[in-house]
C-alpha positions in Angstrom: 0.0 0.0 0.0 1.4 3.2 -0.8 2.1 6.5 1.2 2.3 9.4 0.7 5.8 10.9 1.0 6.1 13.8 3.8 7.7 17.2 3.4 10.3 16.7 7.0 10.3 12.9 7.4 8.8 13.2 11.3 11.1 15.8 11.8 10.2 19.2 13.3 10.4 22.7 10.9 8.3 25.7 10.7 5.5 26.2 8.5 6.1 26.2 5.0 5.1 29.4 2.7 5.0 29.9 -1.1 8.0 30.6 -2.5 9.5 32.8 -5.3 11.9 32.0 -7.9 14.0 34.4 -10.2 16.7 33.3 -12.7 18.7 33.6 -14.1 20.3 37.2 -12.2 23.5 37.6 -14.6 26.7 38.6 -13.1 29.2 40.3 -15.0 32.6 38.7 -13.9 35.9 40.4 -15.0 38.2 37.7 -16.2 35.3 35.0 -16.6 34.8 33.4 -20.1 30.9 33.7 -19.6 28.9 35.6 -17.3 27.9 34.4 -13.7 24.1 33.1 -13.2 22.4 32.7 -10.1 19.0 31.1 -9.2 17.3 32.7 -6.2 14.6 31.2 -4.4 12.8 33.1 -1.7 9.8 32.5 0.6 7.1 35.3 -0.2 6.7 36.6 3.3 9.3 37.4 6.0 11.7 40.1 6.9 15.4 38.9 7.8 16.1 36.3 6.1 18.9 34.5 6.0 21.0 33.4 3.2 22.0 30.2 2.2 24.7 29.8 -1.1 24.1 26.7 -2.6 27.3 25.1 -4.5 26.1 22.3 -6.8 28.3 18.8 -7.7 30.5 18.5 -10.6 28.0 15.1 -11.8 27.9 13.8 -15.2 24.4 15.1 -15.9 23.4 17.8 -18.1 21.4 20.0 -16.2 21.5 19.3 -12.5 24.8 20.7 -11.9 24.0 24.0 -12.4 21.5 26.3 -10.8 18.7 24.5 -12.7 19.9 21.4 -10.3 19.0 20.7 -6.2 15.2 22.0 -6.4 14.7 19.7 -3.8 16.9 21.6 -1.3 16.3 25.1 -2.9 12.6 24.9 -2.5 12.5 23.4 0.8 15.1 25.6 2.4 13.4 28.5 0.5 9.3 27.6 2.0 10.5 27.4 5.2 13.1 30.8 5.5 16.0 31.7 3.5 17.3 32.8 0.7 18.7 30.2 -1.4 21.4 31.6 -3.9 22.7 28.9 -6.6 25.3 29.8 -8.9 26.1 27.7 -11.9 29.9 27.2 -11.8 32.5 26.2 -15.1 32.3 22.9 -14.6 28.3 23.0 -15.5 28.0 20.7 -18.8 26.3 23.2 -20.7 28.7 25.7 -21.1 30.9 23.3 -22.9 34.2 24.5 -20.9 34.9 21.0 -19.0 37.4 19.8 -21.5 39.2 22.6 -23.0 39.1 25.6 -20.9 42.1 26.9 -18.4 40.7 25.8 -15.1 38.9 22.9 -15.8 37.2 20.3 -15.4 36.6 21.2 -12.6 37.3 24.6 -11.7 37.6 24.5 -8.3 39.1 27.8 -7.8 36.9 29.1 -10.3 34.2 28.0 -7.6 35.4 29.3 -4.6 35.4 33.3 -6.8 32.0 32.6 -7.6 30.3 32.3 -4.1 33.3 35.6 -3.3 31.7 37.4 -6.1 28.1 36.3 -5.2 28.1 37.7 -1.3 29.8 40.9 -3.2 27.0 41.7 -4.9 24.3 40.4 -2.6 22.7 44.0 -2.9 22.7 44.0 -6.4 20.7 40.8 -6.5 18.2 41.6 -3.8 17.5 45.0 -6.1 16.5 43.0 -9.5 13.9 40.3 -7.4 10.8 41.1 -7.5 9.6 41.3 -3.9 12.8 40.6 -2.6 14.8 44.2 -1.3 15.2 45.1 1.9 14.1 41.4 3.0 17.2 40.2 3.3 19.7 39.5 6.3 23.5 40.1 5.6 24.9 39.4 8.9 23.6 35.9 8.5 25.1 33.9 5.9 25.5 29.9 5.5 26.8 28.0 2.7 26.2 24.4 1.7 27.9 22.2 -1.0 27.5 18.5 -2.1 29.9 16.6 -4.1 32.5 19.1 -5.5 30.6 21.9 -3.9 31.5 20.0 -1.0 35.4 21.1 -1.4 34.2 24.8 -2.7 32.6 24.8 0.7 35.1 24.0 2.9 37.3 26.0 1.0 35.6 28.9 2.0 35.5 27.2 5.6 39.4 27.2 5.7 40.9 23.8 4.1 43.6 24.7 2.3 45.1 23.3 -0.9 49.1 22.7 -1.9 49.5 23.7 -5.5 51.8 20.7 -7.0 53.8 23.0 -9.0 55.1 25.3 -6.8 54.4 24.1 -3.2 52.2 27.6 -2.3 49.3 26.7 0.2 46.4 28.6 -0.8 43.7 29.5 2.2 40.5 30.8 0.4 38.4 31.1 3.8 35.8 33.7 4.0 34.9 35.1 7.5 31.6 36.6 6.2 30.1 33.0 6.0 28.9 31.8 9.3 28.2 28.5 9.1 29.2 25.6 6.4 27.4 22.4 5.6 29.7 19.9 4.4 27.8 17.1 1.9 30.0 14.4 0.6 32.4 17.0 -0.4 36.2 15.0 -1.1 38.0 14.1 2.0 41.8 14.8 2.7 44.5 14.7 -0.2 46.7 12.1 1.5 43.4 9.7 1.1 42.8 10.5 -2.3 43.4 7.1 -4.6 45.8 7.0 -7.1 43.3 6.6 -10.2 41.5 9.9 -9.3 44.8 11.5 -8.0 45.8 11.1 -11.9 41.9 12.8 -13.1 42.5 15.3 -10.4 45.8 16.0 -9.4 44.5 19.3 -7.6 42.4 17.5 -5.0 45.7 15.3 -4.0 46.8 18.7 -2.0 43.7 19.0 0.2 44.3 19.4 4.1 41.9 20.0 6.8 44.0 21.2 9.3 43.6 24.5 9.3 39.7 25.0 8.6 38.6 25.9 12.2 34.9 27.8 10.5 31.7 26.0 11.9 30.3 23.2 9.9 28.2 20.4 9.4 29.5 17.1 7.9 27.1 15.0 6.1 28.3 11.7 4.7 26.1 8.5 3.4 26.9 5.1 5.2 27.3 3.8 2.0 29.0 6.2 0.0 32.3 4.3 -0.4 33.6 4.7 -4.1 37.4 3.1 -4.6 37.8 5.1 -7.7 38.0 8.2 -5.1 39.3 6.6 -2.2 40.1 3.2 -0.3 39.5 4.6 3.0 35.8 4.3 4.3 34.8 7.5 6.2 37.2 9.1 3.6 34.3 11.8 2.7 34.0 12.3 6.3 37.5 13.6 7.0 36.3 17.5 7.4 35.1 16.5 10.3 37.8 14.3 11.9 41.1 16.0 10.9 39.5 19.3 11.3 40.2 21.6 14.3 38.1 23.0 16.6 34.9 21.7 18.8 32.7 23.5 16.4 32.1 20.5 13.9 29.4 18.1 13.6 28.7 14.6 11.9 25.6 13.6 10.3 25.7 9.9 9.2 22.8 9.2 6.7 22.2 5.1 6.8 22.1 3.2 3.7 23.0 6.7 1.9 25.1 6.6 -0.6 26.2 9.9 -2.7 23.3 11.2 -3.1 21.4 10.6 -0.1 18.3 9.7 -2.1 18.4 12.2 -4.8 18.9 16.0 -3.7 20.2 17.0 -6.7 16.9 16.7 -8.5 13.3 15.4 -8.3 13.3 11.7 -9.9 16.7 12.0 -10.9 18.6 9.2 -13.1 21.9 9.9 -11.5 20.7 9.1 -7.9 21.8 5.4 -7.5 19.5 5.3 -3.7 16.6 6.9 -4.9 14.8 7.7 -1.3 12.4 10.9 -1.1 11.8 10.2 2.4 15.5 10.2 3.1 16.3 13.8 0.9 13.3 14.9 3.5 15.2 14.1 6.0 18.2 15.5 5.0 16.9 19.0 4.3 14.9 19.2 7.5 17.9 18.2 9.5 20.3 20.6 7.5 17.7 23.6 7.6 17.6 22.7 11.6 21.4 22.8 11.4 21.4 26.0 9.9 18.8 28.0 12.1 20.6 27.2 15.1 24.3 27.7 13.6 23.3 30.9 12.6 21.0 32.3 15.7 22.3 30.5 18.8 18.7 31.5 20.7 17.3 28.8 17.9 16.7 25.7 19.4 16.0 23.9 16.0 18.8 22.0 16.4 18.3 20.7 19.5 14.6 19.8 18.7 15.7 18.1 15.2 18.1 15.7 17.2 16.2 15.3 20.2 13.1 14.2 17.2 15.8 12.1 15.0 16.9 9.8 18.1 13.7 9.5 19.0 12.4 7.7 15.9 11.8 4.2 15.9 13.8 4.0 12.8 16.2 7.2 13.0 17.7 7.9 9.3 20.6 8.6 10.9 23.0 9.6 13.9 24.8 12.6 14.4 28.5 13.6 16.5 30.0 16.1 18.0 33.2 16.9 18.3 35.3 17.6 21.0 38.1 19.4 19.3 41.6 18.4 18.6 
């Protein structure tokens, strides 16, 4: 007998509204072989909202890795209180730069300038969305990446990279983003395997031990890929070899990369297809969130005290203690 699926999964979040959706805004980059585009999704009502900057994967798919991808986050995070701002990066298929262009495929510094430019001109977005100006609240600013936009994110939360060619450490961190949410991003360089070392010789200089910025760390149970890495909890490693008691572990069970398909509503890429589980997810992460960015919230507290207390929790979550 069939149910139908749920907007939280059992877990507690405010009352949704309608939302509104503007794209693309186009961004004039210096320097950028095509202009930057954003997707903005917005709940109607409200006045100080936060933000959320939403970096998509690098995928194989056409369209989901881009701002066109991740409606299932976007419109959820959106209905129940932020601003949800999704750039498409380079490394989106259908601007045809994977293969040939300086940077890619996948443009990870490229990335990082993109959410830079994005929180630059966060007034110059609010102005052109309908409904939109003087709603929004700058002093509270979160940003969330899965996949690849997993490593743009905790860029901007402080891992640093060792360029290969020269030995420079580059630390992109950006203090105006409060909070980070982690999803699946790449682990540590010294756990990367030696087939996507060779695809991606960039990730190979990835270090967690100086990204002290508050985070979230979501990893699937089962999102264990040998191509990327032999080691287990390798995509889990901003949380362990991270400093600092500000970082937290969500373990999704039976979630694999795509924790049952948040890039995209009935998606052919998602190999766990599970729309209670991406309810889940986005509940828990927009709990994260409220309480990361106001510490009076106790969403947090309620979401975990709710997720334990299923009879079949979709996952557990950690703390750490700090190193």
């Amino acid at each position: 007998m069939s149910a139908p699926f749920t907007e939280a999964a059992g877990l507690p979040v405010n009352t949704a509204q309608p939302v509104l959706t503007y794209s693309p805004v186009t961004l004039s980059v210096p320097g950028r072989p095509v202009p930057l585009e954003i997707k903005v999704s917005a709940p109607v009502h409200g006045e100080n909202l936060p933000v959320i900057l939403l970096s998509h994967g690098h995928g194989a798919s056409n369209f989901l890795a881009s701002l066109h991808g991740y409606a299932p986050l976007a419109n959820f995070w959106a209905a129940h209180g932020f601003v949800v701002l999704q750039p498409s990066h380079l490394d989106f298929t259908g601007l045809g730069l994977r293969d040939d262009a300086a940077g890619g495929p996948l443009f990870w510094r490229s990335r990082v300038e993109d959410l830079r430019f994005v929180l630059d001109h966060v007034d110059d977005i609010e102005a052109v969305v309908p409904g939109l100006p003087g709603r929004v609240d700058r002093s509270k600013i979160a940003a969330v990446g899965h996949s690849l936009g997993g490593h743009t994110v905790s860029l901007l939360a402080g891992m640093t990279v060792t360029d290969a060619r020269d030995g420079s450490v580059l630390d992109l961190r950006d203090k105006r983003i409060t909070a980070s949410v982690i999803m699946a991003g790449p682990g540590s360089g010294d756990g990367l395997a030696a087939p996507a070392a060779g695809m991606f010789p960039d990730l190979a200089g990835s270090s967690f031990s100086q990204m002290t910025g508050q985070a979230l760390v979501v990893v699937g149970e089962n999102d264990h890929n040998p191509v990327f890495s032999e080691q287990d909890n390798w995509r889990a490693d901003a949380y362990y070899r991270s400093p600092g008691p500000n970082k937290t572990l969500l373990t999704l069970f039976g979630a694999e990369h795509m924790f049952g398909g948040v890039s995209g509503y009935d998606a052919g890429e998602t190999t766990d297809e599970n729309p209670e589980r991406v309810a889940a997810v986005r509940a828990l992460i927009w709990a994260y969130l409220r309480s990361a960015l106001d510490s009076d919230d106790p969403a947090w507290a309620d979401a975990v005290a709710a997720l334990t207390a299923q009879p079949t929790p979709w996952g557990r979550v950690e703390v750490a203690a700090g190193l």
